[in-house]
BALOBA-1460 file (C-alpha; in Angstrom, 3 decimals):
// residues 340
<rec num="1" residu="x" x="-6.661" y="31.336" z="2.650"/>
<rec num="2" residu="x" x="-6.371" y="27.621" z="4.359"/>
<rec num="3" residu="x" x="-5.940" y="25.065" z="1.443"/>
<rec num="4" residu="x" x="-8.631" y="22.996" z="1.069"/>
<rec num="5" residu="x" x="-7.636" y="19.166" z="1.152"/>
<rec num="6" residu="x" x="-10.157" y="15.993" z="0.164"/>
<rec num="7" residu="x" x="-9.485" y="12.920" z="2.339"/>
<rec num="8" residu="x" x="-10.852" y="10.669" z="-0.144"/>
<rec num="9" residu="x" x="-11.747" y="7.899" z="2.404"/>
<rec num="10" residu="x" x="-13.886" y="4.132" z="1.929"/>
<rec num="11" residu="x" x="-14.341" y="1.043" z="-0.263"/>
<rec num="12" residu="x" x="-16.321" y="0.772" z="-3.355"/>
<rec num="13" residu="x" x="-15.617" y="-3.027" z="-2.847"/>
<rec num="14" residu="x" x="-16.164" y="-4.242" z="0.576"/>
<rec num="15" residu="x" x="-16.870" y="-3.126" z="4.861"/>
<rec num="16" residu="x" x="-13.350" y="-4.378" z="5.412"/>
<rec num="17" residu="x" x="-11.501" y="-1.946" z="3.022"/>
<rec num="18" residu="x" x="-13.875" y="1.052" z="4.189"/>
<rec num="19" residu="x" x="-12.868" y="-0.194" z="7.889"/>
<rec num="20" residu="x" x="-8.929" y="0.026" z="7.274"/>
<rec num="21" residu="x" x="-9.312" y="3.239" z="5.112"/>
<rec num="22" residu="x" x="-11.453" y="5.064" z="8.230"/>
<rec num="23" residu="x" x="-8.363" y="3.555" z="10.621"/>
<rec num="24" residu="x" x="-5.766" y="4.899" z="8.491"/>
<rec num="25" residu="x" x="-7.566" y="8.401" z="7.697"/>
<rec num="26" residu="x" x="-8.744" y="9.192" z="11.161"/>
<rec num="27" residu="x" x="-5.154" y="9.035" z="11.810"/>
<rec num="28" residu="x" x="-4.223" y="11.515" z="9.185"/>
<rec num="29" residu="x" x="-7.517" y="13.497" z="9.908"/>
<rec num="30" residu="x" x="-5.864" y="14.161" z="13.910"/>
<rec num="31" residu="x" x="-1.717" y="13.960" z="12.793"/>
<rec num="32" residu="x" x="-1.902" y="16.802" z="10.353"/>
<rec num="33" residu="x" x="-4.496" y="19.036" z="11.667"/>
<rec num="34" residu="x" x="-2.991" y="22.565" z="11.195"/>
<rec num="35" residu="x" x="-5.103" y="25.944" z="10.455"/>
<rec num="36" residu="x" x="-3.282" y="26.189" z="6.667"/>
<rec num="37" residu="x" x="-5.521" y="23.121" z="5.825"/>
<rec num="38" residu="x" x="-9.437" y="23.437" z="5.580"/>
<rec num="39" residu="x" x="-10.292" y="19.118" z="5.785"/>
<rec num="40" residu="x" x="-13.038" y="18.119" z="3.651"/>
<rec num="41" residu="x" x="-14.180" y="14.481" z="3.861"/>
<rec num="42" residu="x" x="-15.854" y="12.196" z="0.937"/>
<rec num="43" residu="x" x="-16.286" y="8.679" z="2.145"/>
<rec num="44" residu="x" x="-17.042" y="6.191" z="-0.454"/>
<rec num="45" residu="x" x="-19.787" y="2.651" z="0.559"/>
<rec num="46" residu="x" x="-19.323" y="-0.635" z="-1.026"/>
<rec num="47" residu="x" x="-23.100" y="0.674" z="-2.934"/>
<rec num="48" residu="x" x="-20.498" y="2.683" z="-4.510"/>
<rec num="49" residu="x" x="-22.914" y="6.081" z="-2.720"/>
<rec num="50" residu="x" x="-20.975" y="9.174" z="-1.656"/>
<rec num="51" residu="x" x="-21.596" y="10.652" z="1.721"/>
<rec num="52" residu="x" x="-19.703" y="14.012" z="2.722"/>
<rec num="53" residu="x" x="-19.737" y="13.284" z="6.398"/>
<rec num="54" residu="x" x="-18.075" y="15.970" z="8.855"/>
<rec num="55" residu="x" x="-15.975" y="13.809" z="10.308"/>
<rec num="56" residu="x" x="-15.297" y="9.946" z="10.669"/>
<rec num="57" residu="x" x="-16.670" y="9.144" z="12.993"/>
<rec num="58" residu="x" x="-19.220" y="6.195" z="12.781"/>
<rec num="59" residu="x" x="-22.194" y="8.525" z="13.679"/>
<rec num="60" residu="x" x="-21.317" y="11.402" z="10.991"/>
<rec num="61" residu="x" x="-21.115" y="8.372" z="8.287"/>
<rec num="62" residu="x" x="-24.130" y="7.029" z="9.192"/>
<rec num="63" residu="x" x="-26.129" y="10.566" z="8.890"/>
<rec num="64" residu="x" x="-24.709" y="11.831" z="6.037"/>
<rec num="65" residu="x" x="-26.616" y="11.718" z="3.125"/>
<rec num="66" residu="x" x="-25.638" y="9.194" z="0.128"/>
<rec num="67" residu="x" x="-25.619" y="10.340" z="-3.329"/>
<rec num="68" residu="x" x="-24.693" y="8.934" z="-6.594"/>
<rec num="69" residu="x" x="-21.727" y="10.262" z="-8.702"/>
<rec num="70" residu="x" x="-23.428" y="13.328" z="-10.601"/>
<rec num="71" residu="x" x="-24.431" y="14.770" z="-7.136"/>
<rec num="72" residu="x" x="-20.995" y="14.204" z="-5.531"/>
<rec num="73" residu="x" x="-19.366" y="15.842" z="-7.992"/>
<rec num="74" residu="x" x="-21.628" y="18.702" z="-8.105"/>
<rec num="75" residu="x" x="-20.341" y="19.282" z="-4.548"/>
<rec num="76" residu="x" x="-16.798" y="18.347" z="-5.038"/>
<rec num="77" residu="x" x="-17.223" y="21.172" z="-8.178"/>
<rec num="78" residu="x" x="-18.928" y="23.428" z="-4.862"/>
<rec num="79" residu="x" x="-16.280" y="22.910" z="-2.474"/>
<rec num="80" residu="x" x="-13.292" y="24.242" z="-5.046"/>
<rec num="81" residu="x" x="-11.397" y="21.767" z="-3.909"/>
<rec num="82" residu="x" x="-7.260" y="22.686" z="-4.212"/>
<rec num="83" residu="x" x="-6.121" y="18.977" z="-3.623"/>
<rec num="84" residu="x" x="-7.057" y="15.022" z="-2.858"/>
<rec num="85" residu="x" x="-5.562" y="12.532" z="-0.720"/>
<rec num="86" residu="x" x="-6.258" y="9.137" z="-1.506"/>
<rec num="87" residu="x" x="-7.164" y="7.070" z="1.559"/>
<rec num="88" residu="x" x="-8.849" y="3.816" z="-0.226"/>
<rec num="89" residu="x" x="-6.958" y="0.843" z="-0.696"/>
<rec num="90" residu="x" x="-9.457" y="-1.247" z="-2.845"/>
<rec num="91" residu="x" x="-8.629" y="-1.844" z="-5.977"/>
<rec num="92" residu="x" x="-11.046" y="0.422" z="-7.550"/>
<rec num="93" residu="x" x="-10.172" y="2.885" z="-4.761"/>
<rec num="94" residu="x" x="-6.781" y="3.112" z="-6.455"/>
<rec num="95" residu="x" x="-7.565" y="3.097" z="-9.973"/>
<rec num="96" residu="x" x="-11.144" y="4.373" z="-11.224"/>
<rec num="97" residu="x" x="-11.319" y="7.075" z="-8.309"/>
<rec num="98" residu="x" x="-7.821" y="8.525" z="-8.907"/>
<rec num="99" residu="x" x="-8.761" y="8.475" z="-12.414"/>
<rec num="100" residu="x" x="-12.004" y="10.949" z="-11.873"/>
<rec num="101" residu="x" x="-9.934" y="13.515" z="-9.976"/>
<rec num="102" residu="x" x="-7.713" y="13.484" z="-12.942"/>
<rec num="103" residu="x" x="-11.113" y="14.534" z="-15.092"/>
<rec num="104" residu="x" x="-11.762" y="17.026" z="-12.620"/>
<rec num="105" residu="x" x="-8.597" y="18.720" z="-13.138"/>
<rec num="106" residu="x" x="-8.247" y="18.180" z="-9.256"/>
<rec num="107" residu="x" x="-4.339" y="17.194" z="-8.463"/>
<rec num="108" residu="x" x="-3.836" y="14.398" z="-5.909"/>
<rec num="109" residu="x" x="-0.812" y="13.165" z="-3.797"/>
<rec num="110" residu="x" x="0.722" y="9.493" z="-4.629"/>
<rec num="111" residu="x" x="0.935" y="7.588" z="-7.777"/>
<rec num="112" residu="x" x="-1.474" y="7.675" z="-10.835"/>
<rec num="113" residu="x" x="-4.025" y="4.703" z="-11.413"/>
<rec num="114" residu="x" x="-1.872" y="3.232" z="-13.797"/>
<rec num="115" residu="x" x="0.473" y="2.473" z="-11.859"/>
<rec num="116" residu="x" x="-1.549" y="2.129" z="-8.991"/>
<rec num="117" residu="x" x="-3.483" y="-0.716" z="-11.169"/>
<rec num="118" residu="x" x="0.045" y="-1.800" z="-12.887"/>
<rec num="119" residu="x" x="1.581" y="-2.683" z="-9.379"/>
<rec num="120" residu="x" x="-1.786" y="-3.973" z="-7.759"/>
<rec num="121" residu="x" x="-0.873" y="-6.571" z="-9.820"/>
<rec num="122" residu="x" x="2.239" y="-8.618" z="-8.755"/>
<rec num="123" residu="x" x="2.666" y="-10.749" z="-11.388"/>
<rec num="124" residu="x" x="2.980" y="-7.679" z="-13.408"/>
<rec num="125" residu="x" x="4.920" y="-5.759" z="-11.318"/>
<rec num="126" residu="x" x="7.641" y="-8.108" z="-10.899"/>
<rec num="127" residu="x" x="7.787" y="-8.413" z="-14.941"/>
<rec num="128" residu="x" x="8.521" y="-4.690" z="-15.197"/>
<rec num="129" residu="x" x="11.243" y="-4.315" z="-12.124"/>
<rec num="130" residu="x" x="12.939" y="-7.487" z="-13.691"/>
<rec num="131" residu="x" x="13.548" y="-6.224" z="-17.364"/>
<rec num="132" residu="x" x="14.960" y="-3.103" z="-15.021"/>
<rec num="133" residu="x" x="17.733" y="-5.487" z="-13.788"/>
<rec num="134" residu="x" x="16.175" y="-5.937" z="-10.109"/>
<rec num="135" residu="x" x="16.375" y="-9.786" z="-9.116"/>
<rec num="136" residu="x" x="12.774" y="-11.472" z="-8.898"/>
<rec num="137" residu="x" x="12.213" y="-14.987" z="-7.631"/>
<rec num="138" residu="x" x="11.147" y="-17.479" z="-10.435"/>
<rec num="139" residu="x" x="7.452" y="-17.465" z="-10.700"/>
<rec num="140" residu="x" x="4.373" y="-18.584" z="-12.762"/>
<rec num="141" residu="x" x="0.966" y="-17.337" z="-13.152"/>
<rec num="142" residu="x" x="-1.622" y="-19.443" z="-12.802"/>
<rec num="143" residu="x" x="-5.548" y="-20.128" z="-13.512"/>
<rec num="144" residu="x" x="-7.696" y="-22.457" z="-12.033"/>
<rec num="145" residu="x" x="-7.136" y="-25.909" z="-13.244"/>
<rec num="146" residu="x" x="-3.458" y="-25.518" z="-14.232"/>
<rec num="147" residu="x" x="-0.619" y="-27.060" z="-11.938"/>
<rec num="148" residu="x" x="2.400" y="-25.545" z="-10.462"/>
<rec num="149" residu="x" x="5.477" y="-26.613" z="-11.899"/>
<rec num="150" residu="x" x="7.815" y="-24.810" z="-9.947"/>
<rec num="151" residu="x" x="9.268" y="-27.496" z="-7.311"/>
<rec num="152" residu="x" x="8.617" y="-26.985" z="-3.800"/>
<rec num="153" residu="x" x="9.216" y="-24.980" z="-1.590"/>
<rec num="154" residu="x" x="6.895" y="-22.381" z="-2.724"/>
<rec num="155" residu="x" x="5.068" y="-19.411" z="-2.084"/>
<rec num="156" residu="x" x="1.447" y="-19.634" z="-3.359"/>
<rec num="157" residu="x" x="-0.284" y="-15.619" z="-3.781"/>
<rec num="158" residu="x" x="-3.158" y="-14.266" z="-5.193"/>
<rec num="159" residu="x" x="-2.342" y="-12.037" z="-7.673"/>
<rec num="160" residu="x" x="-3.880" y="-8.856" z="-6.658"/>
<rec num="161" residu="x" x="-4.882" y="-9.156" z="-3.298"/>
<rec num="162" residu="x" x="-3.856" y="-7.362" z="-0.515"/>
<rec num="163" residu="x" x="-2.576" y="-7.428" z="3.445"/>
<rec num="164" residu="x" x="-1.076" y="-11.295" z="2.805"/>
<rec num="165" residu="x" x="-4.740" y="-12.586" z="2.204"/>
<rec num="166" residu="x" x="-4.493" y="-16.090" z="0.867"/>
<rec num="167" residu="x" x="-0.822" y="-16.123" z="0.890"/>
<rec num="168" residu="x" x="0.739" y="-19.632" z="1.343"/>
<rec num="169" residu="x" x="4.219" y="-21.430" z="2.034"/>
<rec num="170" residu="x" x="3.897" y="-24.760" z="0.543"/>
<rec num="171" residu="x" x="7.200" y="-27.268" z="1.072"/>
<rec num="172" residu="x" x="5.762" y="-30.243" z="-0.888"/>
<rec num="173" residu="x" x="3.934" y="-30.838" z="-3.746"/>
<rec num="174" residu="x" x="1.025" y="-32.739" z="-2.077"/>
<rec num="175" residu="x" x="0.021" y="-29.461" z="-0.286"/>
<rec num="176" residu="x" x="-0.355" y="-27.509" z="-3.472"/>
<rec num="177" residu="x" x="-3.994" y="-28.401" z="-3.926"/>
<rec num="178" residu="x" x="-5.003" y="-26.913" z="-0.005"/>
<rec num="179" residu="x" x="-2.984" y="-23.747" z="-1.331"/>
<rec num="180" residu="x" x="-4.161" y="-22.871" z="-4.501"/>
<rec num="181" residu="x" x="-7.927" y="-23.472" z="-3.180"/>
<rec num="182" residu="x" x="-7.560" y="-20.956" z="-0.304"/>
<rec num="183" residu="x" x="-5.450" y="-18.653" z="-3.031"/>
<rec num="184" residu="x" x="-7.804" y="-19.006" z="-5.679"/>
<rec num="185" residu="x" x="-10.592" y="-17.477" z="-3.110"/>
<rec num="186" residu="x" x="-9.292" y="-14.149" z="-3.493"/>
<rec num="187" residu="x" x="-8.254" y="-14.069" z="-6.903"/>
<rec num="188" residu="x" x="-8.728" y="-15.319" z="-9.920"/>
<rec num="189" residu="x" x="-5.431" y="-15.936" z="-10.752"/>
<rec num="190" residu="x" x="-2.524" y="-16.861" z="-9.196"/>
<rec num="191" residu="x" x="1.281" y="-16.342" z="-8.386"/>
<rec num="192" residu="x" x="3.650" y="-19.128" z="-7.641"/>
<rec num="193" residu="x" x="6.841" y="-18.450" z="-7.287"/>
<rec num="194" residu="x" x="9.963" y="-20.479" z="-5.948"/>
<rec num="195" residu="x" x="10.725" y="-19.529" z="-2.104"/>
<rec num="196" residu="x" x="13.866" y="-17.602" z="-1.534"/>
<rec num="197" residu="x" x="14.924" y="-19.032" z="1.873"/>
<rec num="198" residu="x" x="15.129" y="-16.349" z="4.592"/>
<rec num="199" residu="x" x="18.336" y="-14.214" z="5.442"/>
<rec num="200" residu="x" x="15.823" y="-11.376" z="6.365"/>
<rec num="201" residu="x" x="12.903" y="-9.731" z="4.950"/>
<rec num="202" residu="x" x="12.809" y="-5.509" z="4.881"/>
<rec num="203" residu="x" x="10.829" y="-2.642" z="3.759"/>
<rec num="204" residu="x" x="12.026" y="0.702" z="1.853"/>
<rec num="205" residu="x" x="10.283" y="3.583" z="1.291"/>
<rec num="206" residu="x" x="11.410" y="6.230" z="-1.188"/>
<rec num="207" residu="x" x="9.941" y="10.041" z="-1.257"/>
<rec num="208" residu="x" x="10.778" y="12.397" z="-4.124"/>
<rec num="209" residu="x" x="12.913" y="15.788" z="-3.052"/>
<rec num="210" residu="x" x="13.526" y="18.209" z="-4.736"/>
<rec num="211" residu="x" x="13.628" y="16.261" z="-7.687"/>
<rec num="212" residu="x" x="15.891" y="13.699" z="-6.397"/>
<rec num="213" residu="x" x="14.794" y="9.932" z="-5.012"/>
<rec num="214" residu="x" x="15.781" y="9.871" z="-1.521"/>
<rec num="215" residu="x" x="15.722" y="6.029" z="0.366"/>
<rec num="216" residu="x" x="14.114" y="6.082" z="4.034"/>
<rec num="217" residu="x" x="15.590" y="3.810" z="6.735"/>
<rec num="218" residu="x" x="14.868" y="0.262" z="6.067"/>
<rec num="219" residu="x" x="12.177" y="-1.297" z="7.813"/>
<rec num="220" residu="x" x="12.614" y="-4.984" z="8.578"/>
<rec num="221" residu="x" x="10.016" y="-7.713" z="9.841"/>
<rec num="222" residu="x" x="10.462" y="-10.243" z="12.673"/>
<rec num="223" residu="x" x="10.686" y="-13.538" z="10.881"/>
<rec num="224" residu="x" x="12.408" y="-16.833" z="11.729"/>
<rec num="225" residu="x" x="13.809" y="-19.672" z="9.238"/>
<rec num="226" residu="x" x="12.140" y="-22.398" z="11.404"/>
<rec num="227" residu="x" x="9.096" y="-21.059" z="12.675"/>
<rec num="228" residu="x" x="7.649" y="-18.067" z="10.607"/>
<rec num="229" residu="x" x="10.043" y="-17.845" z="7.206"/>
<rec num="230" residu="x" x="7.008" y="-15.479" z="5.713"/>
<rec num="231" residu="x" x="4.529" y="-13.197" z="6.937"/>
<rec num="232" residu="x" x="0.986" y="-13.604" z="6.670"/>
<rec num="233" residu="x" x="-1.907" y="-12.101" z="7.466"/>
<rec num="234" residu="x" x="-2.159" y="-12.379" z="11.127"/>
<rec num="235" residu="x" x="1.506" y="-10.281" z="11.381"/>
<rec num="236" residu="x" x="-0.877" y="-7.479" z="10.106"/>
<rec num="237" residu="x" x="-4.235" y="-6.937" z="10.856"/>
<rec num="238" residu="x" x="-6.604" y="-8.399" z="13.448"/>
<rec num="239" residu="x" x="-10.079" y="-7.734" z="14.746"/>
<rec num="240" residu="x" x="-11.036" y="-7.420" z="18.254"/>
<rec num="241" residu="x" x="-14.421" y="-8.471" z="19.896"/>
<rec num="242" residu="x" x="-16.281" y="-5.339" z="18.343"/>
<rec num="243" residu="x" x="-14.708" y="-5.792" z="15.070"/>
<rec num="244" residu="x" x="-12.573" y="-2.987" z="15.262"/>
<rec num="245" residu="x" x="-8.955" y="-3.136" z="13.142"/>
<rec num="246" residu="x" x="-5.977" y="-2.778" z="14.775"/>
<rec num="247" residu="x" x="-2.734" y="-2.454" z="13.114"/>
<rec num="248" residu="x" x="-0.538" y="-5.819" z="14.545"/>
<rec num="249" residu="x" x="1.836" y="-4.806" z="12.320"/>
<rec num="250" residu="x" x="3.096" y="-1.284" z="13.928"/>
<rec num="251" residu="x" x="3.717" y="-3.440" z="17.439"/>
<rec num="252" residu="x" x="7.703" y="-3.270" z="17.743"/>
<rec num="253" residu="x" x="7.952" y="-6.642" z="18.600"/>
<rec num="254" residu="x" x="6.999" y="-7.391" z="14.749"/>
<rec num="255" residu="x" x="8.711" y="-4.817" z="12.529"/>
<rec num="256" residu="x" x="11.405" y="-2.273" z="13.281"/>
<rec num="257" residu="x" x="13.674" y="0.199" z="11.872"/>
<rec num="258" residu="x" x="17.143" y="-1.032" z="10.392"/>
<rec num="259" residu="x" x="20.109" y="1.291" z="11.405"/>
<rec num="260" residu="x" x="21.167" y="3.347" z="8.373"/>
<rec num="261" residu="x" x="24.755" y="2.350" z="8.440"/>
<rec num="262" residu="x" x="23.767" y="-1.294" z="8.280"/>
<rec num="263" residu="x" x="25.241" y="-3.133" z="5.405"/>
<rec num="264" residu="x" x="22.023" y="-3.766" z="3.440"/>
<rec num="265" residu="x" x="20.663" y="-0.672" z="3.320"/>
<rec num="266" residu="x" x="22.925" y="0.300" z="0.114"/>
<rec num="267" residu="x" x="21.659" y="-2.849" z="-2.136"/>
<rec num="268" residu="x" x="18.017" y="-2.465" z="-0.941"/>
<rec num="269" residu="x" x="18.313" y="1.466" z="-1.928"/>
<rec num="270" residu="x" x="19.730" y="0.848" z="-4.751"/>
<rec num="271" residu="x" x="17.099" y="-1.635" z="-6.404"/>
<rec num="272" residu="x" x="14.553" y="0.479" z="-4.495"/>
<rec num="273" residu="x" x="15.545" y="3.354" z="-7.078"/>
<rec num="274" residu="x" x="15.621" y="0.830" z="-9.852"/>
<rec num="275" residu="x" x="11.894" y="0.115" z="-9.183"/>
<rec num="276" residu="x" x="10.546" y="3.343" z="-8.376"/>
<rec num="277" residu="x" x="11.420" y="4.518" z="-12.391"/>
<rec num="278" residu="x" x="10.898" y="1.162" z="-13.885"/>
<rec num="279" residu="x" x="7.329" y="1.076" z="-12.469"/>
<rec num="280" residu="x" x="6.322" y="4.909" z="-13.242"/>
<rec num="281" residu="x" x="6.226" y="6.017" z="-9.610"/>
<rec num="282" residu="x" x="6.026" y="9.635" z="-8.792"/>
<rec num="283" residu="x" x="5.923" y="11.356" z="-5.172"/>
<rec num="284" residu="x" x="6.602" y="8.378" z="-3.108"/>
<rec num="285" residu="x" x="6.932" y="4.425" z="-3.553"/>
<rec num="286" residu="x" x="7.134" y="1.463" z="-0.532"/>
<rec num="287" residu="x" x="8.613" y="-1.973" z="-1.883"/>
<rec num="288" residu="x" x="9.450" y="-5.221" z="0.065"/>
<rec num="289" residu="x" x="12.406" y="-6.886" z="-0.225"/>
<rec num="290" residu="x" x="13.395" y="-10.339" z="0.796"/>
<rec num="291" residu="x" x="16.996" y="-10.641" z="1.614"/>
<rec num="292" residu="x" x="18.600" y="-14.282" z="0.856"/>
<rec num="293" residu="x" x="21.825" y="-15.862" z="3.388"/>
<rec num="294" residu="x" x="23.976" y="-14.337" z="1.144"/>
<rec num="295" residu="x" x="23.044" y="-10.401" z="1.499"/>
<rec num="296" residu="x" x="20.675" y="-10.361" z="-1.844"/>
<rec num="297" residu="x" x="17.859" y="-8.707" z="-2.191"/>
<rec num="298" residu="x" x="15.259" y="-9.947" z="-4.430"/>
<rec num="299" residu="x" x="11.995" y="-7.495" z="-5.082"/>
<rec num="300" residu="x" x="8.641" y="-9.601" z="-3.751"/>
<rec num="301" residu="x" x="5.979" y="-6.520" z="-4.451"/>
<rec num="302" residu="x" x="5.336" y="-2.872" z="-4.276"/>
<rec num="303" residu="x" x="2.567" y="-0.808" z="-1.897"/>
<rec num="304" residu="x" x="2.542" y="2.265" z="-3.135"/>
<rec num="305" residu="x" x="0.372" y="3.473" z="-0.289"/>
<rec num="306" residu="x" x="0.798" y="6.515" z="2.053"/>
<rec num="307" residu="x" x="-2.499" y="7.971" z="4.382"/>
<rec num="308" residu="x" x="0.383" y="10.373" z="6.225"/>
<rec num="309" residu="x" x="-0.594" y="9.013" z="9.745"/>
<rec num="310" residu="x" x="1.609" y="8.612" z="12.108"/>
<rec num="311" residu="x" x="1.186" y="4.411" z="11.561"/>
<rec num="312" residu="x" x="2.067" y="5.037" z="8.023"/>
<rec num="313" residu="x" x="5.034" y="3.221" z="7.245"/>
<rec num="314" residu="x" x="6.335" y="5.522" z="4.855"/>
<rec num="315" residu="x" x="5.664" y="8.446" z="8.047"/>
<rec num="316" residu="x" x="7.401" y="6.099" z="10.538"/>
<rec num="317" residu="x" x="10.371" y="5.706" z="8.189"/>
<rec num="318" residu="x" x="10.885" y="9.573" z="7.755"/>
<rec num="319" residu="x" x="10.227" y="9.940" z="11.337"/>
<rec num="320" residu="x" x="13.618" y="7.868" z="12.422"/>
<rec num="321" residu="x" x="15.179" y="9.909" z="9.785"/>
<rec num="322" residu="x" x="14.622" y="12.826" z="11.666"/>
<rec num="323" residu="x" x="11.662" y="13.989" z="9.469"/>
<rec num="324" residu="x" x="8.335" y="15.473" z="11.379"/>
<rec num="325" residu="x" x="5.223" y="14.280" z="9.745"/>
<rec num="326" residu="x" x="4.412" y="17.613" z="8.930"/>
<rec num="327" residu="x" x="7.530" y="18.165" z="6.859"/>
<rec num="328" residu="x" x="6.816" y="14.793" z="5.022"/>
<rec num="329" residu="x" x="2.934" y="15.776" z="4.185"/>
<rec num="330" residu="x" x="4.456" y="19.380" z="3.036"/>
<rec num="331" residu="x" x="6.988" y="17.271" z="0.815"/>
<rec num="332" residu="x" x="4.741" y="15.117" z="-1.085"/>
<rec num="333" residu="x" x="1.849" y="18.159" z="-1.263"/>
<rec num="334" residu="x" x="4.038" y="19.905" z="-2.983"/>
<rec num="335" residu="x" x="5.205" y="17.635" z="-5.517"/>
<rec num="336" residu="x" x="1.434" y="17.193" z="-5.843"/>
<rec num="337" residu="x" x="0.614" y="20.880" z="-6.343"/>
<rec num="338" residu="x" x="3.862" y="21.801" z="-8.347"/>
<rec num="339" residu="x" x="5.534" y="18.878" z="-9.798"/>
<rec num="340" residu="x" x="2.839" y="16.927" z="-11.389"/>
């Protein structure tokens, strides 16, 4: 009997979210297709509505009929589902929808919502990997209508939000006003923390083996000292005319994979590890690095996100380690199924 997987797709919080979680899941939907998996779909609207559409298609959303929470999970309870992939990236996606399948006593793939919710937060986050030993770039956490006082240069974030929104490199105090406006837009509070000037910036992704943490090739970002020392949220995401995502991000000309052999990839493994138990992670874990002149890495934030499409970065890592997408999805299912 085929196993009967939820793509747990959409935004309870805004179109944009339900936009990039359709992108990502779509992805998923045609990567893993295989006849040991019957797909079931439950796509979640900002009006916080189910809809169980039969496939993603804008169409099949549109037609499917919304229901509130007591009828959606009368038919989750109908399907028998065996297991749930998260595929929202909202904050409530992560947290209070995770948090029903574990009521349900259905078993999901990827982190729990606490420390989905604990690492959403990167003030928090960085509190936890530091008192782990992993360096961390002085910060402070702001609310409107308190000043900085770290000196300049600095990087201005909201605390919680996601894709680089808001993010800011200020290099003198005068600008800090401009910054913490545009930051404060998107959250209500606010990360400042002292800029760690650019040797390189890089990516690691960790899955969970057989009980061991193994470290996936490195990915590193294109950045430059003088003309882009930190990504934002243009080296992402954009929009073309018809408002559809694409993922700027995946071009090669912006991120690539670091040769394993390269000297880095031992320190960034090795705090990678360091974060993955200080934070609670189970299954996988994705956490950017900055990498000073001297060969240091310092932890900026985790993403514990993986749709298991072939743009997923955690997919594209295991990929140049010679691992099909299959085997990866088989991995982490597992570990789901088995190894709660």
């Amino acid at each position: 009997m085929a196993l009967r997987v939820l793509h747990l797709v959409g935004s309870a919080v805004s179109e944009f979210y339900c936009d990039l979680s359709r992108l990502y899941a779509q992805d998923c939907l045609e990567s893993i297709a295989n006849p040991a998996y019957e797909f079931h779909i439950a796509y979640i609207t900002p009006d916080r509505q189910w809809r169980f559409p039969a496939d993603l298609s804008h169409e099949a959303i549109a037609t499917a009929i919304p229901l509130p929470l007591a009828e959606a999970v009368q038919v989750l309870t109908a399907l028998k589902i065996d297991v749930m992939l998260p595929q929202m990236f909202c904050i409530p996606g992560m947290t209070y929808y995770r948090a029903l399948f574990d009521l349900l006593n259905i078993p999901y793939l990827g982190n729990t919502p606490d420390v989905m919710a604990l690492t959403a937060n990167k003030a928090k986050a960085k509190a936890v990997v530091a008192a782990a030993g992993v360096r961390v770039p002085q910060g402070e956490l702001l609310r409107p209508g308190i000043y900085p006082q770290i000196i300049p240069p600095a990087v201005i974030k909201p605390v919680d939000a996601d894709n680089s929104l808001g993010v800011a490199l200020v290099r003198n105090a005068s600008d800090y006003d401009t910054a913490l406006k545009t930051a404060f837009a998107y959250a209500d509070e606010v990360l400042v923390e002292r800029f760690i000037e650019l040797g390189r910036e890089v990516r690691c992704g960790i899955i969970v083996r057989d009980g061991q943490l193994v470290c996936l090739p490195l990915e590193e970002y294109s950045l430059d000292k003088d003309h882009k020392p930190i990504r934002n949220y243009d080296d992402k995401i954009n929009q073309d005319k018809n408002g559809d995502l694409n993922l700027v991000a995946k071009d090669s000309t912006k991120a690539w994979i670091v040769a394993p052999d390269d000297p880095i990839t031992e320190r960034v493994a090795d705090a990678a590890k360091k974060c993955h138990g200080a934070l609670g992670c189970r299954h996988y874990s994705l956490f950017d690095f900055r990498i000073d002149p001297s060969g240091q890495p310092w932890f900026l934030e985790a993403g514990l996100y993986c749709s298991f499409a072939q743009k997923s970065v955690i997919s594209m890592m295991a990929k140049a380690s010679g691992m099909a997408l299959e085997e990866l999805f088989q991995i982490v299912l597992n570990n789901a199924l088995y190894f709660k």
